[in-house]
N, C-alpha and C positions, 0 to 999 in steps of 0.2 A: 275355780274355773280359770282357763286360761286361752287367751288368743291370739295368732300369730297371723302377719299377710307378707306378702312381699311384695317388691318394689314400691313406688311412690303414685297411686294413681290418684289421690287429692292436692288442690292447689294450699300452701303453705298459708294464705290467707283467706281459706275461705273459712267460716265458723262452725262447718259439719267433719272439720278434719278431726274430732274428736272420736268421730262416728266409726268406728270398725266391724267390719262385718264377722258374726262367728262361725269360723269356719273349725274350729274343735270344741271340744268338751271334756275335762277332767275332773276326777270324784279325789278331794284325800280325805281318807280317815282319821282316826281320831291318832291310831298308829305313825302318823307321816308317813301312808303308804299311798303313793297317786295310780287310780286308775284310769287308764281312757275308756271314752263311751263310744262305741262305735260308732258311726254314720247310720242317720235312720232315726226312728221311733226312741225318746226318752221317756220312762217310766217313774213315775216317784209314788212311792208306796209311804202308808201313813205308819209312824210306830206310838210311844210313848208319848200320851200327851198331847198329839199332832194328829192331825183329822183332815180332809180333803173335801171340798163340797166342789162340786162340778154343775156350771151350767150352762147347759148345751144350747141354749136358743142365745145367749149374751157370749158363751163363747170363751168366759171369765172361770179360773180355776182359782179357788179362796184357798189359803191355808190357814186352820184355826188351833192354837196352842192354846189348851185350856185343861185343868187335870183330871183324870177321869175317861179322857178322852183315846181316840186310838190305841192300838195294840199295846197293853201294859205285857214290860217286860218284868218279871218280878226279882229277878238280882237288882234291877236300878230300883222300882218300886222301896226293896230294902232302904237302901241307901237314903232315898230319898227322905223318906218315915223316919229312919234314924236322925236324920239332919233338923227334922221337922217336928219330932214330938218327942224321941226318946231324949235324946240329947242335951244331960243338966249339968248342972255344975259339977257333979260327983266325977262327971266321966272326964278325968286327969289322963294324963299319960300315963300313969301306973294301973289303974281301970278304965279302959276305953271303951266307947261303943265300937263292937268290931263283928265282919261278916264275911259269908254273905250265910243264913240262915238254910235250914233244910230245904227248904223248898225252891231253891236259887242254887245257880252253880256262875260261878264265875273267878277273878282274880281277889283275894282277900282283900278287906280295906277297914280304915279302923279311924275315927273320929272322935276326938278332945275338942272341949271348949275353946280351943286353940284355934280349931277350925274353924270358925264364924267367922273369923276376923283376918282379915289383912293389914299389919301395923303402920306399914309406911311403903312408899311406892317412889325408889330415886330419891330414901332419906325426906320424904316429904308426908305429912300426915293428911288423913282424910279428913272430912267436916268434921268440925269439934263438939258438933252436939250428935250426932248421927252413927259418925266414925265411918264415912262411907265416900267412896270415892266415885269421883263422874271423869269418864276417859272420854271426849270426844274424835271422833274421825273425822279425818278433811279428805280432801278429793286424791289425794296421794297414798293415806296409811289407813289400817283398819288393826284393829285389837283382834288379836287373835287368843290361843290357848295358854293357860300354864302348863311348860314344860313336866314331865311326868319323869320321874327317879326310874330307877334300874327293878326297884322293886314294885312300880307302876303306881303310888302315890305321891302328888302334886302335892298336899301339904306338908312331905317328909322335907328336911334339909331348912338351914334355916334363911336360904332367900331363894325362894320358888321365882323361875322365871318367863316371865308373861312375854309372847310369842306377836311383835310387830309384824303386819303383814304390806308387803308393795304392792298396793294394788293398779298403781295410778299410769294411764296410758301413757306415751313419751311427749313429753313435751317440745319437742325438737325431732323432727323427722327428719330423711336424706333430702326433701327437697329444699329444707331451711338452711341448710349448708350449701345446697347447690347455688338456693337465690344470693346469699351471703357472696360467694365465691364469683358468681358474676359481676353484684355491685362493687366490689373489691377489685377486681381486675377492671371495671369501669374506669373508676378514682383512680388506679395507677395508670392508664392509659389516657387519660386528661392533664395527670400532673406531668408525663413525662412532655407532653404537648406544652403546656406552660412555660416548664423548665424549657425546651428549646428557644421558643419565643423571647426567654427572658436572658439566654445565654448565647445564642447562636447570630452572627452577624452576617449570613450568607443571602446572598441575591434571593433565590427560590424560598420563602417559607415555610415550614413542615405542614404535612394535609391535616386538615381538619379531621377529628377523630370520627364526627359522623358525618361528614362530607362538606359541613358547610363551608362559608367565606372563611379563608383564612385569615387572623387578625394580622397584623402589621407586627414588625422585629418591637420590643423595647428597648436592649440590650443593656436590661438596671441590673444584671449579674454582671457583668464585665465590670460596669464601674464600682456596683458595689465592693468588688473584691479590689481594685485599685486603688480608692478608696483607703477600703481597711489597711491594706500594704502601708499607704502613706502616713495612716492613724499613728500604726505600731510603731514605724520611725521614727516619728516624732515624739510620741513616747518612750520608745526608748531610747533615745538620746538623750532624752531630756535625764535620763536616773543615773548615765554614767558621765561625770566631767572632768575634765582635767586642764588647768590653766598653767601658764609659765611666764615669769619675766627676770630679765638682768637686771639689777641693779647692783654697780659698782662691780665690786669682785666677788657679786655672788647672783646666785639664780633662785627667787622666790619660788617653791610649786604646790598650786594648789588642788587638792584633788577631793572627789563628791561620788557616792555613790548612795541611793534609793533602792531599795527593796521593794518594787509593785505585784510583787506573789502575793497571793493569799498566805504561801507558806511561810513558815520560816526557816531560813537557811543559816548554814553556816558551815563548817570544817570538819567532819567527825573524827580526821583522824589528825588532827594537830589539835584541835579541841579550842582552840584561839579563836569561833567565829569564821567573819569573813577576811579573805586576804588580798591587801591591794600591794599592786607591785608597779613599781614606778621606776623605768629608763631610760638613765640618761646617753647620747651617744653623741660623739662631739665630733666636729668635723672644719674644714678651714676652705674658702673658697678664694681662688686668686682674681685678679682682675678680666681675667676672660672667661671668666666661669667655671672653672674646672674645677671639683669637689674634691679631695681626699679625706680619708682619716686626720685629725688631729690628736696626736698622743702628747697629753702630758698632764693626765690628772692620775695621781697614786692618791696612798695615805697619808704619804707625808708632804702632799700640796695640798691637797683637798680634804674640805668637812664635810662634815653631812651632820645638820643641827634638828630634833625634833620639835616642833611649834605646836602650841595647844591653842584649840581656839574658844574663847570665852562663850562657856552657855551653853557650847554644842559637844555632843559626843564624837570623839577626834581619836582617830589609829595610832597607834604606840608603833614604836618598832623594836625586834625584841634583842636580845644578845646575839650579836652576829649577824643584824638582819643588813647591814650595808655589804656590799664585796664591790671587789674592783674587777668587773669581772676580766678588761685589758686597760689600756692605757688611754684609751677612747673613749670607756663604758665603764656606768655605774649603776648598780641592779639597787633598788632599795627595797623592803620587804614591811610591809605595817600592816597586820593584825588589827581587826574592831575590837578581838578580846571576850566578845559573847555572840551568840549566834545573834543574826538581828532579823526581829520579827517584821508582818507584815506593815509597810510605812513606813518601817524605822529608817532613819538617815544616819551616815558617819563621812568624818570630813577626814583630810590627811595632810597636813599641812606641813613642808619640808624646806628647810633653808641650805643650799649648796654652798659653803664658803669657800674661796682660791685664795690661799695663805700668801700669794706671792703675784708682783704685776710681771714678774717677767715670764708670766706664761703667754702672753696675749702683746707681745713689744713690738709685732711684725705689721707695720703699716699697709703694708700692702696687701696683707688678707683679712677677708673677712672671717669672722670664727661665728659659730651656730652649734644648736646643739637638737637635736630629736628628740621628744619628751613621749613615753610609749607608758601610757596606764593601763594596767590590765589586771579586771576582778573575778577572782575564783573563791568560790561557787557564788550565782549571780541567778537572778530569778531565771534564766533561762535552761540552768541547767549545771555541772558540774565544770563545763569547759570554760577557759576564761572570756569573758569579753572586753578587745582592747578601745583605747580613745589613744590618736596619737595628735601632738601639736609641734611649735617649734619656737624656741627663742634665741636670738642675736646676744652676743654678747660682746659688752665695749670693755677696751682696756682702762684704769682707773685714769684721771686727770692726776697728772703731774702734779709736784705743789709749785704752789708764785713761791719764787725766791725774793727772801727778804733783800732787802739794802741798810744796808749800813748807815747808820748816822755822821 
């Protein structure tokens, strides 16, 4: 049987929504063939086995399965008999009990000891002392038929398949999405109230969602994300450093870079890791302030010496990694040499030596130099990020001249 309604005229929570009214009626055969019953009087007529008692004062219609009983059909009668008394050992596959007898007409069918039994059901065995299986139904499924062969028996083929049936009314009606769909659009229309209150700084405060007092501004989103701004700055600063000083005829620089990704980064196509690059640009200022260019560092005034520092993991720099790049500017290039995980730290420590004091003999200017660090790839991304600083640089002390004895 089957029942269909439309629209939604029960409330989602009330406990008779289970209750449907029947407004059809369908008959399937043993064939999978469905018939409908018309509107009107339904009739159940008694056959095999099946008997009817009817009592008209109570109102109660009994159905009583017992053998003997109602209209014996004698093709199943056969069947039955065979299943029930003929049916011994002997009857193998190569002698089976097989029908249906003169007095029956219907489809042939043929019965081995094979037949009693169902061996396993989903690979799984029945009771072990019995050999019989118990199928129960819940409120959703019911056991239906063994699928029947081509030649119309169910014990042919060697895994006969037993026929689950959907019985179970819907568990979720159109009104349980409607009510869903309202409380849903509730929640977002509260949160986006929230979200103003906690973001919007304007005179007027937004309406209340169902009319009440509106609450007062907090505005803990503004700061919060202020805040956050100031967090990440100071963290990241704190992962890229870079230091400088003069001393004598050279420029000590030291440089620091942190890895605070989860990831780990590094170079994929020079395969070195991470790369720190450090520039120098030098410049001379006169007594009224006036900046130019200072050229005079080449290769053959100027070093560039690499410093290791004890205990810590320190940037190399590789063949070629110094240039000049003008007479101003000196590009330095140092390599960590392995990608560096998350945490990981690498320092970069570089000695400037000036072969000569007569670069720096002009009294009257001061000389300075821009020290510009910049690391690629770097937890934020492939582009570099720089740190730039600056140091002074003095011309070396004369020596005392001895005296003579």
């Amino acid at each position: 049987m089957a029942s269909s309604s439309s629209g939604c005229p029960f409330d989602v929570f009330n406990p008779d929504t289970a209750l449907r009214k029947l407004v059809s009626l369908s008959v399937e055969d043993a064939g999978g063939n469905v018939s409908s019953i018309p509107e009107g009087r339904v009739v159940l007529a008694n056959g095999a086995n099946v008997s009817f008692d009817i009592d008209d004062d109570e109102d109660v219609l009994t159905i009583a399965a017992d053998p003997g009983t109602g209209i014996q059909d004698p093709y199943y009668t056969q069947k039955y008999e065979a299943l029930a008394s003929s049916l011994t050992s002997s009857a193998t596959s190569a002698a089976p009990v097989a029908g249906p007898y003169g007095d029956a007409s219907g489809d042939p069918w043929a019965f081995t000891t094979d037949s009693l039994w169902i061996g396993r059901i989903a690979n799984v065995s029945g009771d072990p002392v019995t050999g019989a299986f118990f199928i129960t139904n819940d409120v959703c499924l019911g056991v239906g038929e063994f699928e029947e062969t081509a030649e119309g028996y169910p014990q042919d083929g060697s895994y006969p398949q037993l026929g689950i049936l959907d019985i179970c009314a819907p568990c979720l009606d159109c009104l349980t999405y409607q009510r869903l769909q309202e409380y849903l659009a509730r929640i977002t229309t509260f949160y986006n109230y929230i979200f103003e209150l906690a973001y919007n700084q304007e005179s007027t405060p937004p309406t209340h969602p169902d009319g009440g007092t509106p609450e007062e501004f907090s505005g803990t989103y503004a700061q919060f994300t202020a805040l956050q701004r100031y967090w990440d700055h100071l963290v990241h600063n704190s992962t890229i450093k870079i230091s400088a000083q003069g001393q004598g005829q050279s420029v000590a620089l030291a440089a620091f870079y942190r890895n605070i990704s989860d990831d780990t980064i590094g170079d994929s196509i020079a395969d070195q890791g991470v790369k720190l690059t450090i520039t120098l640009e030098f410049f001379q200022e006169d007594s009224v302030g006036t900046v130019t260019s200072w050229s005079g560092v080449s290769a053959s005034t100027t070093a560039v010496r690499e410093l290791q520092r004890e205990g810590k993991d320190t940037a190399s720099i590789p063949l070629g990694g110094v240039s000049f790049v003008s007479a101003s500017e000196i590009e330095i290039c140092l390599y960590s040499g392995a990608d560096m995980v998350s945490g990981e730290e690498v320092y970069a420590d570089v000695a400037v030596l000036f072969l000569t004091t007569a670069l720096f003999n002009d009294e009257t200017l001061s000389y300075f130099a821009t020290v510009t660090l910049a690391v690629q790839p770097n937890h934020l991304g492939a582009s570099p990020v720089e740190r730039t600083t600056r140091v002074y640089l003095q011309p070396a002390e004369p020596p005392a001249e001895s005296s003579s004895p």
